[in-house]
Structures are given as C-alpha cells and as structure tokens.
N, C-alpha and C positions, 0 to 999 in steps of 0.2 A: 724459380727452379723448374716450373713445369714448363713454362718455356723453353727453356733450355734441352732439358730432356726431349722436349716435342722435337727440338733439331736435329739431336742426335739419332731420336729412334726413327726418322723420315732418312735421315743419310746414312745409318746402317741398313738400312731397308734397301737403299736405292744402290750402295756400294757395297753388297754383300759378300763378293767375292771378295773383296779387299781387306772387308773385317774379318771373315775367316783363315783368308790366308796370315792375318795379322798376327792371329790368336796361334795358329797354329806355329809360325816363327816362334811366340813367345814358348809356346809347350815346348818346343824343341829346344829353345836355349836353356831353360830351367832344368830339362832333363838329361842335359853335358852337363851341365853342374853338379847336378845329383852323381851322375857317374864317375865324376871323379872328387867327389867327396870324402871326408874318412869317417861320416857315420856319425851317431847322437852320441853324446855321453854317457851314463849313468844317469839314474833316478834319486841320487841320494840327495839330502835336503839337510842343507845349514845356515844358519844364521848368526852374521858376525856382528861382535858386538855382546853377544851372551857370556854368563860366566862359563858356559860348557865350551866354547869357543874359544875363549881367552886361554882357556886350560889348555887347549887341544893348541891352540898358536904356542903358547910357552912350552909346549913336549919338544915340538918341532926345533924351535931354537935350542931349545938345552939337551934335548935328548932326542934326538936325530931316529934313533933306532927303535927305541918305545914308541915313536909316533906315528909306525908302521910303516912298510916299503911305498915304494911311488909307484909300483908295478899290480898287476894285479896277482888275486892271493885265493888261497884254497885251503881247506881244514878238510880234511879228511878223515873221518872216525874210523874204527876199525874196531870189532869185538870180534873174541872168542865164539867158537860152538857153546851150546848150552853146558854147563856144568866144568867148563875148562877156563882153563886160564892163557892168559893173551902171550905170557912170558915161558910159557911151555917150550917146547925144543920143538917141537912140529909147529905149532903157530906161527914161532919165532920166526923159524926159515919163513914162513909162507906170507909175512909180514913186510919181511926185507924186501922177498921177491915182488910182494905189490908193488913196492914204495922204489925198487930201482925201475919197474917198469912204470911209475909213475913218471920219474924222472926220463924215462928215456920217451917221453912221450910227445914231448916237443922238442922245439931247440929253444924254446924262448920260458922251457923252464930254468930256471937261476938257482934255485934249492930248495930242497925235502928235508927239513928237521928228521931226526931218528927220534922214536916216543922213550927211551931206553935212557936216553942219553940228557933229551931236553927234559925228561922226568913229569910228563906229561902220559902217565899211565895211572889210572882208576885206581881209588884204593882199595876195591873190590878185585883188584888184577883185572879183570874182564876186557876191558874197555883202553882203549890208547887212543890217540891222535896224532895226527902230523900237520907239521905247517906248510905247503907248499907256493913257494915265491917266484913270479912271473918276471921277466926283463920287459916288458912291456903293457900298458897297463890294459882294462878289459876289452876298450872298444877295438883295438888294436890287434888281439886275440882273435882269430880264422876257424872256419868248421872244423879245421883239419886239427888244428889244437885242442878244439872241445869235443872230437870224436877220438882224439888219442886220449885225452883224460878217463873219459867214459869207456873204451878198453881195458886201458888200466886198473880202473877199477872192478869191469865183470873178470881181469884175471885174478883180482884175490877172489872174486866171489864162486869161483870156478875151486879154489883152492880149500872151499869150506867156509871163508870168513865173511863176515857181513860187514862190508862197506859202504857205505854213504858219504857224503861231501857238501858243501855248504861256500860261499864265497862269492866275489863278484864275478872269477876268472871262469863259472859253469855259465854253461849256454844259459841263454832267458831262454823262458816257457817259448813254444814255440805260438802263436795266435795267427800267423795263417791271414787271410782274408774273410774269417767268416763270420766276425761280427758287422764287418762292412757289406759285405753279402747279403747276409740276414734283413739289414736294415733298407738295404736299398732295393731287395725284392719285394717286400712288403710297401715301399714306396710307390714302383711301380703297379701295383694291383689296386693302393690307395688312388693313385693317379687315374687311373684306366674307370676305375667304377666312379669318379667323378668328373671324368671327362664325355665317358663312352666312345671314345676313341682313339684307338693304339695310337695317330701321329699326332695328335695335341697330347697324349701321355706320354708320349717320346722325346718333346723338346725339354721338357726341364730334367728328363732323366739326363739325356746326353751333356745341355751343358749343366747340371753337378759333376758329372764324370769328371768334364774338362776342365772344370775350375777346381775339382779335389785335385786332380793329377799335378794339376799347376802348384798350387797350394804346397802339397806332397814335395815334390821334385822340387821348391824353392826352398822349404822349410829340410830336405834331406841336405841338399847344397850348402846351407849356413850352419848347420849344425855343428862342423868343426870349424869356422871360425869362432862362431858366436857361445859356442859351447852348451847349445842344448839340450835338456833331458829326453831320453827316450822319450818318455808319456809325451810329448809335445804331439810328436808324429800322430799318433793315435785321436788327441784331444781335436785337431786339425781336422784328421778324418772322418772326426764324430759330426762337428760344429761345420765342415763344409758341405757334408751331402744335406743334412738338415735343411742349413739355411738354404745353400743353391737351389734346392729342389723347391723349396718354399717360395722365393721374390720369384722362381720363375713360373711358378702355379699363380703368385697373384698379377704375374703380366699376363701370361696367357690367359689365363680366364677375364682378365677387364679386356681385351684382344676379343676374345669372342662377345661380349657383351656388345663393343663396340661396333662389331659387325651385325650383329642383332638390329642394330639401329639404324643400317643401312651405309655404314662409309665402307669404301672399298678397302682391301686388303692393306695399303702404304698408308692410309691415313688411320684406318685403326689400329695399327702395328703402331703410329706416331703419336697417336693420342693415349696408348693404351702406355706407352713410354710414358708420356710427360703425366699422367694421373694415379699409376698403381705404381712405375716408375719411381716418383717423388716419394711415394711412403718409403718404396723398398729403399731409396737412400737414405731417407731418413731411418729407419730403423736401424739397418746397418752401421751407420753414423754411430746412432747409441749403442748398440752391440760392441763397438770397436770403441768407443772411447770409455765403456765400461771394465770392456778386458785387458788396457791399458793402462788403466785407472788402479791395474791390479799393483804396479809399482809402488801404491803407498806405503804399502807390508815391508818395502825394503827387503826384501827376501830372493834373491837371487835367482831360482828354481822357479818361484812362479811368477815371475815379471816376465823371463821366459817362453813360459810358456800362455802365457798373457798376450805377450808379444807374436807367438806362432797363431795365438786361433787368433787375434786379431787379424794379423794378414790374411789368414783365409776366407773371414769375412769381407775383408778390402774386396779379395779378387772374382768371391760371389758376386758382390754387388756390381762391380765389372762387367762381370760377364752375363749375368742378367738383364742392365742396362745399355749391353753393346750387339751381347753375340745375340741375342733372341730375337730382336727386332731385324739383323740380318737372315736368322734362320727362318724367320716368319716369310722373307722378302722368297725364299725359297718353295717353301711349304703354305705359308698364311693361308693361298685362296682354295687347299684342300680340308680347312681345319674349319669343324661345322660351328658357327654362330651360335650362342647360348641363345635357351630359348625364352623368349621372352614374351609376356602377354601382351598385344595390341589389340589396338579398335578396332573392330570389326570392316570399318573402310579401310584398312590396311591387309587386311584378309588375303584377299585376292591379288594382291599385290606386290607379296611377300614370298618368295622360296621356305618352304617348310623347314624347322629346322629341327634337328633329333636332340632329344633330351639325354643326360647324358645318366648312366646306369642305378648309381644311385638315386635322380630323381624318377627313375621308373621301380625301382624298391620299394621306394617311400612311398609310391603310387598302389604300389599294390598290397601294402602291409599295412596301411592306415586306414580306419575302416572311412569311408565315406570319401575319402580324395577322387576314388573314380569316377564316382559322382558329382565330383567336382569340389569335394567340402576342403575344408582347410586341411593343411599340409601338416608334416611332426612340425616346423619350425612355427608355424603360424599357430600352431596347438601351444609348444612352449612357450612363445613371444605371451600368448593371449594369458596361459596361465601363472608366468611371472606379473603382466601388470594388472592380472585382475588382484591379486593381493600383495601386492609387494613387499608389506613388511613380513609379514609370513615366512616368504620365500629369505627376501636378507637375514633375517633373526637363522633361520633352519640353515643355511646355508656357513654360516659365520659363526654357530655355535660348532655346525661340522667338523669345520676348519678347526678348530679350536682344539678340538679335543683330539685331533689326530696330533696338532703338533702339542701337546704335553709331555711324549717322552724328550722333547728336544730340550728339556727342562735338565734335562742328566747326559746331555752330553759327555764325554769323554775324547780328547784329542789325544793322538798320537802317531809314532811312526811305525808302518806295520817291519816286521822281523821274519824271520824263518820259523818263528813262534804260529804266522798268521798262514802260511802256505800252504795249499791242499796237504793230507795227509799221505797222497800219493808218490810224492816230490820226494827225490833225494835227500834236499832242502829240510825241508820239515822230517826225515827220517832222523837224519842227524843233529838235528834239534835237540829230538825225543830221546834220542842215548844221550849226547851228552850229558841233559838235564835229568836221567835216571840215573848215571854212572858217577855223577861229578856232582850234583844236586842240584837246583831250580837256577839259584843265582847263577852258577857259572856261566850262564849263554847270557847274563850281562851284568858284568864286574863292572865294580866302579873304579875310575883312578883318584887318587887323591894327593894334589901336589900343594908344596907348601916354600916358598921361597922367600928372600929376600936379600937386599944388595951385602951386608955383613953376613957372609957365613957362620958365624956365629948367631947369629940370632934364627938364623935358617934352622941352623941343629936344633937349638934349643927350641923351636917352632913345632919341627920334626919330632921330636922326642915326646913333649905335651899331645900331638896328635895322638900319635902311636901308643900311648898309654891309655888314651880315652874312648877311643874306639871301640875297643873291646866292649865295653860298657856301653854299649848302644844297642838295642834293639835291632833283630835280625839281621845281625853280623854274623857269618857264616865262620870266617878267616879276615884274619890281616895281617900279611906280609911284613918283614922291617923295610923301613925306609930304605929308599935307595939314594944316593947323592950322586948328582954328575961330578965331573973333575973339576970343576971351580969350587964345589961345596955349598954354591948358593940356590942350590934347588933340591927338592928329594919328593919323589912321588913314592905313595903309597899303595898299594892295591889292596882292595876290597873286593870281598865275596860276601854277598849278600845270601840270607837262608832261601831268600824268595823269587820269582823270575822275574824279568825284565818288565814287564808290563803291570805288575803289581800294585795294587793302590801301597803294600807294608813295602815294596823297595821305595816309591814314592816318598812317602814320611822320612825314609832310612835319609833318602837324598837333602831332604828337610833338616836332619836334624846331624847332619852331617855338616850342612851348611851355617846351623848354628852353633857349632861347637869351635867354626873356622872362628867364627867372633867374638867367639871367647878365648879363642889361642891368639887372634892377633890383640885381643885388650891388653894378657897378661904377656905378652912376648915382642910380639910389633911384628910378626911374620906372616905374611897373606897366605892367605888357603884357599881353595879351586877345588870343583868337582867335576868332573868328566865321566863318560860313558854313555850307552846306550840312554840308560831312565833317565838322567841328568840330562841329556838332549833334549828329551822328548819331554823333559818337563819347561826347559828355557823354550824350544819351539810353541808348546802350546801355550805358556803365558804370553807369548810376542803375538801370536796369533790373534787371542782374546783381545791383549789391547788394540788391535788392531781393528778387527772387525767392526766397533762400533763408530768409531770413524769412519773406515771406506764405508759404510753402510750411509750416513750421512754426506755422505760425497754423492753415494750415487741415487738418494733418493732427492737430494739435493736436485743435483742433476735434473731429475727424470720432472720434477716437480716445473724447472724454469724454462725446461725445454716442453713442454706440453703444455704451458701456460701460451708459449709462441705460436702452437702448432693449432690448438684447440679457442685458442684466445676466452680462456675462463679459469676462472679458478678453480670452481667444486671440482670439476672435470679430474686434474692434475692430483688435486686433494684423493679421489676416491683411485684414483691409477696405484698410488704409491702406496696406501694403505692395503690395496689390495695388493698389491705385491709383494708387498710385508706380509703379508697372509700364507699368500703360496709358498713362502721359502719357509716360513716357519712349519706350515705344514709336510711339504716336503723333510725337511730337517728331524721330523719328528717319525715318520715315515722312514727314514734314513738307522736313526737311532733304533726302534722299535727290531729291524730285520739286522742288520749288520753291526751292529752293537748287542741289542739283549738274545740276540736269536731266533725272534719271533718269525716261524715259515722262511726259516730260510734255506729249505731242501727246496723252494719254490724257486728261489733264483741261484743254484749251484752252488751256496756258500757254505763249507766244509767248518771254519772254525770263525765265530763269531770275536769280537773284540773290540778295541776301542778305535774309535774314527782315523783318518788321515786326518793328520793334521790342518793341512792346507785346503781341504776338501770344503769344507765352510764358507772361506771368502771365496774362492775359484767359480763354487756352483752360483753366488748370489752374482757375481760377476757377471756370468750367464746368464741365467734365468733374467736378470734384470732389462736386458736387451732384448730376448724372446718375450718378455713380460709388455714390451712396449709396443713389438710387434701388433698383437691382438690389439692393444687398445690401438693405432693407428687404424687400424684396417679397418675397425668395427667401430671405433666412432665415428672419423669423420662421416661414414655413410650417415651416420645418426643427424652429426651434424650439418653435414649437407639437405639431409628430409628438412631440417629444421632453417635455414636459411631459403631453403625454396618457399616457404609460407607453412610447414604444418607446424601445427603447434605439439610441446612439448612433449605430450605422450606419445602422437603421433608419426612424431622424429623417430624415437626408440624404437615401434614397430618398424615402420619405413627401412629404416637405416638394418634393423637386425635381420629382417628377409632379403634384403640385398646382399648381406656378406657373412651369414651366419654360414652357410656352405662352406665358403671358400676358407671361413677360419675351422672349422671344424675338419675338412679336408687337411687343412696346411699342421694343423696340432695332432691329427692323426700319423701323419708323416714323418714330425716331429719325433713323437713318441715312438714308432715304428724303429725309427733310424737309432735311438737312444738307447732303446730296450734289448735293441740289437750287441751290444758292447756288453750285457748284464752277462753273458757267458765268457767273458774276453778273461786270464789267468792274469791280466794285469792288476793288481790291489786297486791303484788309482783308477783305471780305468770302469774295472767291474761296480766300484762306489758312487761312481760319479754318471756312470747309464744309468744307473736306476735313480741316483736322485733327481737326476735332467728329467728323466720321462715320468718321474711321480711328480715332480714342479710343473711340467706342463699338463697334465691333465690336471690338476688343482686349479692353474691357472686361465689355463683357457676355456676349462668346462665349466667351471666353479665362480670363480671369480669372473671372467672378462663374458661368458655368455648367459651368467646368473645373478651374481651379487651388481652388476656394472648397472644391466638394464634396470633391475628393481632400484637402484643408487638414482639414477637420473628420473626415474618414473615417479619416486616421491621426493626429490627437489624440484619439480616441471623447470618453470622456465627460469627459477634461480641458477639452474645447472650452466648455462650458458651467458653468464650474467659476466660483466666485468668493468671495472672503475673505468672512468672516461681518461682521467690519467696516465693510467697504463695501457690503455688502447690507443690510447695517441704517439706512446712511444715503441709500441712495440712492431718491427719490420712486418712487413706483408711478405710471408715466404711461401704461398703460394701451393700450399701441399696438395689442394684438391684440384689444383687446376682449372681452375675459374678464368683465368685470362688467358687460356685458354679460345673458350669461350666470348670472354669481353675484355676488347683489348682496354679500354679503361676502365679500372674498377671503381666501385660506388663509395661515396664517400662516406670516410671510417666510422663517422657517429651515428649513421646507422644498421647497424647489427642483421638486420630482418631483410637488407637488400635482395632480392631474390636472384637465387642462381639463376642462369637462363636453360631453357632445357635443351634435351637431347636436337630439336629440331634447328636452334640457334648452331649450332656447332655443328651444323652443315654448310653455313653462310661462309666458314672458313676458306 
C-alpha cells in the first residue's frame, strides 16, 4: 500500500493542475445535483417489524384515515385571554378569523378542522385546537408556506389570542452555519499554533472545505432519491471537517518531517503520501466500514445515515490522498520543515528551520526546556513509565466512574415535550398538556382484529371493559369498527405524558391484557403510539447493540492484529475503546438525561436519550478510536523494530507523534463541540458525546492508559505465534519498502528498519 500511495502522491505532485482541475469538475458536478434536488426527508425514526409498526401497517390497510394524511399536518392551539372562555362571542369570531386566515395561507393548505365541530375544545373551555392538512407533504413545503403559516398565526395573536402550533408542516429550527463555523475556526487557530504557519495551516483547512462541500452537495443530491433524514446533512458536516482536517495534518506534518530530513519538495510530498498516507487510509477504511457496519440495526434511518458519513469519509480520504500532495506540488517548497534535532556535523549544513508556535509555548512555559531540559511530552512520556501501574490503575478507575451513570441509561424518541421552551413547538405542548392533561400529547391506539368479525367484536368488547381497570388510564373511547367489522381500534388517554416511566408500564400491561383477550377470544391486539414506539425502538436498539458492538471490536481486534502484527497490541486497543464509549456514555447520561450542568451546554430540558444515539456514536468513535492508536503506535512500533528495546520504543515512538495526535484530537474536539449549540436533538447529543469520546480517548486512553499498557508488558507486547505471522499479508502500513525494496524475512521480528539516510538511496 505504501507503494502505491508513493505513486500516487509523486504523480499528483507532478500533474497538479490536472488533479485540481479534476477535483474541481467533480465539485461542480455534485453541485448541479444538489440544485436540483428536492431535499432530505424528515427525521422521524421507525422500525418495521415491531408490534408498534405492525399496528401502525394494519391502520393503514383498514383505516385509511386514522393512519393520518400523506401530506403534511399542523395542530394548532389556541386559548382564551385569562379568565375567558374560548367559545365566547368575541373569541369565537376572532378564532374563525385565525383559522380562515390559516387556510388562506397557502394553496397547498387542503383543510382546517373547526374546534366547535370536531369537539376538540378543553373541558375547562379555555383551550381549543385545529387540525390543519397539507396537499403535500413537509419537504415539499416552501418559505413562502411557512411564513404564510407563521402570519397567520401572529394574526390571531394581534386579535388577543394565544397561538402556538406544533407539526412536521412548521419550518425546522433555523441552524445557519454556525456550528460548522465554530468548529472550523477553532480548527484553524489549532492548525496555525501547531504549524506556525498560516500556508501549511491552510492546506488541510481548504481541502476539508472541499471535501465537506463535495460530501454536502452529493449527500443533498441523493437525498430524494435515497430518501434521507435531515440529521444526515449535518452528521456529514460534523464527521467531514473533523476527519478532512485531521488525514490532512497527519500528511502535512509527516511532509515537513520529511523535508526535515533533507528530500526535496516531490519526493517528501511522495513519501509523506505512501507513510502517514497509508495510515490515513487505513483509518478511514475502519471509520467507513464501521459506519456501514451500522446496517445491522436494520433500522432504516440510521443505515442512512450510516451510509452518508460514510461517504464523507470516502471522499476525505480522497482527497487527502490526492489533492494535498498536488497542492503541495504548488505550495510544498514554501511550507517550513519540522524541526528536527541533528548532529552537530549537519549544523552547518542544514537551513534553519522555525519551530512551529506551540513548540515555542511549550518552550517557554516549561520551566527548564530553555535551558534545554526536557519538554511537557518528554516530562509526561517520563512520568507514565516511571510508574506505570500507578498511572493505568488512576487512569482506568477515572474512566470508570465517569461511566456509572451509563448504568441508567434511558432511550427514546425526543418530542415537542424535549424543545427549547422558547419554541412554538414546545409552547403548544405546554397548553395542551395543561388544558387536556399530560397523556394527551401522547395517546395510545389500541386495535384488536381478526378474520371472523365476530370474534373481532367479541375481542373488542373484552378490551373495552378492561381497560378501564388499568392503571393510569385517563379515558377510553368505544371501539371503533371499519366497514368489514374485522378490525376496531381503541383510543387511549393515558393520566401521564408520553415519556413516562407510568405510561411505559401502562403500555406493558396493556400489552398483557392483549394476551389474555386473545387466550379467551382468539382476537389479536396491538399497541401503537408515541410511548409504544419508543418502547419497541428502544428494545430493538438494546438487542442490537451488543452485537454491532462485537462486530466492531471484532473488527478492530483482526484488523490491528494485521497492522501491528501482535496480539496484546489489538487486545489493549479494544478494551480501551470500550472505555472511552462507556465513559463517554456515562458523560452523555449524567448532562442530557439527569441534568447535571446543562445550562453549560444550552440544554433547556433534560430527558431521556435518542434512541439511535448509542449505536451511531460507537459507530464513530470506533473509527476515530483506531485513528490514534494507528498514528501512535506504529511510531512506537517502528522505535522498536529499529533495535530499541521495549520501553524504549514507547518513549521513541510517543515524542515523535504525541504532537500531532494531540493537535489532530484537539481539532477533533474543536469541530464536535462546535454542533453542542446546533437546535438539532440529534445533533446537539451526538457533538457533545463525540468530543467527550475523544478527549477520553485520546488523552486518557491512547496517550496514557496505551503507553503505561505496553511499558509493563515490554517486549511481550509485540510478540506473536510463528503461525500467524506466516499467514498473515505484509500490508505495509509504515512504509518500510519503501525504503527496502525486499523485505526481511518474516521470522524475524527485530529486522531493523533502515534509516532516514537509506531513503535517500531512492
């Protein structure tokens, strides 16, 4: 592989203008795509195959109209002034007048229920609603429709009344570019203080740009064939500036290293491809077949969007492996050489090279560095392996106890229950559930059929008698039957709201009473609704989890057995990585579940998880989790096949790329933390868990628990059966042949790399 790559990055180097223009064809075609696209879908998340599903398919067949329009829809509340009543002769009129100017607000409104009529007025009178139904469904919906809505509604509130509204057919929150903003200015200043200079900090800015835009513009373009969620677009934007910015900091900085060493501009451009190159495909590799991987769930929605960040990692990698080594062919002999320490007969011999901002920080903040004493790294490195267990034991009880609240997880789908309190959305919520009571913002359905209409009634009738007798049942309606007789749904109002552990149970024991009416009757029974979803989604989820989770440590384990050729190696990758997501997780739960400081990250009402938000982030994190160990061991492992010996490697290897991972998981975090303000549910839960995963992972884990891992296994760490070293491919990650076109033969381990000064002989 690092061959290969050495071709590539020598002939983007030399055919620059041809890989630019290449690239620039490709942005242009993805962005006629985009333009005439018709846009994401919704965000809404089902899973078939569930009894909530099944119910919600037999509405559809038997009851066409119960199973709600195909268009999009609007509920609109509406209350009295204080102390008046909604059905008054002054309201009344000024009610109508809302609700005709609601209707005349589009053309692709289709009807306004009357609250008078459909009997959908408060038993307190106060409070009414209306249903409004859309001829087309949301995505399809124009500014020009959700600013005649939003009219509409400040003209009853111009009339005295307080309006609110709720539905899929209101504008989403509006989010702007400024969590992508956020994340990518903070990139660049992370960039610049570890480069020290604006045009090596400019290559990986520009192509992130160019690979998110791609990304962006291909994932806009297939959204209406493929039928994409919203949150994809976003998850793409998070996961491309991240990674882009990152493979292109570890070329460019192994690019300056390699000029360091004296090869001219074309050939460290081509060497820096085929060695930091290879990891960044290798990495990217597992990012992308982890986020693919996300298909097991069977879940529609995040296979999706599985399938979106994974493309955007494809085209990272791309374009880190293609366009930078042309942009180097451009810029390369202006972009200053890392500096590196020589022997004194090279002194004079050498162009001075500027250190870049950060190592002159570190230079001045640390007491004795000026004087030449060891460095923060070389202070760390020293004080993990003077005590190693110390440091794992403190390190890994850390972890531990951060992730204990993930112990009380809680999944589910957020609602208009979860929305700032600023929000229409969540206004209308709040009345409903004070005017109508808690359950009503989510009723359950309860349908009971079978092929004898007779046994259907008689099914129906047993339901409808025992309900009542259930535990926080608010109401329950009579059965309704369609016109064959063999079906009849029920509705249920629960005392409690929709995210309730008591409607939970209710749904529980609703679902055991179906089993005791089909024992005595032979009529099957279904639950549907909000909590009924949210309880089949989070069970599917659960089962699922610890499967993918076994896939992809699976994974990570056979693929780093190849890469590192040992086993502890692999062993201590995955367990730490099981670390970080647990930590993370618990992290996750602690702020956005119990509440803990979360006016820290803008979160107005606390609740229970996303559902999907579990597998999606390990998906993740598992790929960025492989990252770091790539980067930062082989350097380790490389110390250690040049002749040092095993502690010695660990130091070796951690001052060579302790930088550049601390730089690249700064950026990381930067880019991620930047989403924590975004109104997206999805999105705002899934910044903060990314960038508290990666600071676990890569401060914790991969630059603390990894070193002190390897420093008290020594040279077991690197150890592996003669059998599996015989069968396993030579893939070439560090780029040794490179160096030596024939490599040494496999049985022994210790062959020494050849050095810097071999890889001029090329």
């Amino acid at each position: 592989m690092a061959t290969f790559l050495y071709r590539i990055g020598r002939s983007a180097f030399r055919r620059r203008w041809l890989v630019v223009l290449l690239w620039a064809l490709v942005l242009g075609v993805v962005g006629i795509g985009a333009a005439n696209s018709s846009g994401p879908s919704d965000t809404s998340v089902s899973i078939p195959g569930t009894e909530a599903m099944r119910a919600n398919d037999l509405l559809k067949q038997k009851f066409p109209a119960a199973a709600g329009p195909e268009g999009a829809t609007a509920r609109v509340v509406v209350r009295a002034p204080h102390g008046e009543k909604i059905d008054s002769a002054g309201n009344k009129k000024a009610l109508q007048a809302t609700l005709a100017d609601i209707k005349d607000s589009s053309s692709h409104v289709a009807q306004v229920s009357d609250p008078f009529t459909a009997k959908t007025v408060s038993p307190d009178g106060t409070t009414a609603y209306a249903q409004v139904n859309y001829s087309v469904e949301n995505k399809d919906l124009t500014s020009r429709d959700h600013t005649g809505l939003d009219r509409a509604m400040e003209s009853g509130r111009d009339r005295g009344l307080t309006v609110e509204a709720s539905g899929n057919a209101l504008a989403p929150p509006g989010e702007g570019m400024s969590s992508e903003v956020i994340g990518f200015v903070l990139a660049a200043v992370i960039l610049f203080l570890t480069f020290g200079s604006l045009l090596a900090a400019g290559l990986p800015l520009v192509t992130a740009l160019i690979g998110v835009g791609i990304s962006l513009a291909g994932i806009s373009a297939l959204s209406g064939p493929l039928d994409l969620p919203s949150s994809t677009s976003g998850l793409c934007s998070m996961l491309g500036i991240a990674v882009g910015v990152d493979y292109a900091l570890f070329i460019v900085s192994r690019y300056r290293s390699e000029r360091a060493e004296g090869h001219d501009p074309q050939e460290a451009a081509a060497r820096a491809n085929g060695t930091a190159g290879s990891a960044v495909v290798f990495a990217g590799l597992t990012v992308i077949i982890a986020l693919l991987g996300l298909a097991v769930v069977n879940l529609s929605t995040l296979t999706a969007m599985g399938q979106g960040a994974a493309f955007a990692v494809a085209v990272a990698v791309l374009v880190a492996t293609t366009l930078i080594p042309a942009l180097l062919g451009f810029f390369g002999g202006r972009i200053h050489a890392k500096t590196a320490k020589r022997p004194a007969s090279q002194a004079d011999s050498t162009t001075p090279v500027r250190a870049g901002l950060v190592q002159r920080l570190i230079s001045a903040a640390v007491p004795g560095r000026r004087q030449g004493g060891p460095g923060l790294q070389q202070r760390w490195i020293s004080g993990i392996l003077r005590k190693p267990a110390q440091v794992l034991i403190l390190a890994v009880v850390g972890l531990g106890v951060i992730a204990l609240p993930a112990s009380k997880l809680q999944l589910g789908l957020p609602d208009d229950g979860s929305q700032p309190t600023s929000s229409t959305q969540r206004k209308a919520y709040d009345m409903l559930s004070q005017s109508f009571g808690p359950g009503f913002n989510g009723p359950l359905t309860v349908t009971v059929d079978d092929k004898d209409p007779a046994v259907a009634h008689s099914g129906a009738e047993k339901m409808t008698a025992s309900l009542p007798g259930l535990s926080d049942v608010a109401s329950v309606a009579p059965a309704v039957f369609n016109q064959a007789g063999d079906t009849a749904i029920i509705a249920v109002v629960p005392k409690s709201g929709p995210s309730s552990e008591v409607t939970k149970d209710l749904v529980h024991d609703i679902r055991e009473l179906g089993h005791d009416v089909w024992a005595d009757t032979g009529a099957r029974s279904m639950v549907t609704g909000t909590t009924a979803v949210n309880i089949d989604i989070a069970a599917k989820f659960s089962a699922a989890i610890v499967p993918y989770l076994a896939v992809v440590v699976g994974l990570a384990f056979l693929v780093l057995i190849l890469v590192f050729r040992s086993i502890l190696v692999p062993v201590t990758a995955a367990l730490g990585f099981l670390l970080s997501v647990l930590a993370a997780m618990g992290a996750l739960v602690a702020i956005f579940q119990w509440g803990w400081l979360k006016d820290l990250v803008g979160l107005e009402q606390p609740g229970p998880i996303m559902s999907l938000m579990p597998i999606l982030m390990v998906g993740i994190v598992f790929g960025l989790a492989m990252d770091y160990q790539v980067f930062l061991v082989t350097r380790m492992r490389e110390a250690y096949v040049h002749g040092a010996d095993a502690r010695k490697a660990v130091a070796v290897g951690f001052r060579q790329n302790a930088t550049v991972v601390t730089a690249a998981a700064l950026i990381m975090v930067s880019v991620f933390a930047g989403f924590i303000g975004a109104n997206d549910a999805i999105l705002k839960g899934l910044g903060f868990t990314l960038a508290a995963a990666v600071v676990f992972d890569a401060f914790v884990v991969r630059l603390t628990i990894v070193p002190a891992v390897l420093a008290l296994l020594g040279e077991r760490a690197w150890s592996l059966p003669a059998w599996i070293d015989r069968i396993l491919p030579d893939v070439d990650i560090e780029g040794e042949k490179l160096a030596r076109p024939t490599p040494p033969p496999a049985s022994d381990p210790r062959q020494p790399v050849p050095s810097a000064a071999a890889h001029d002989q090329l």
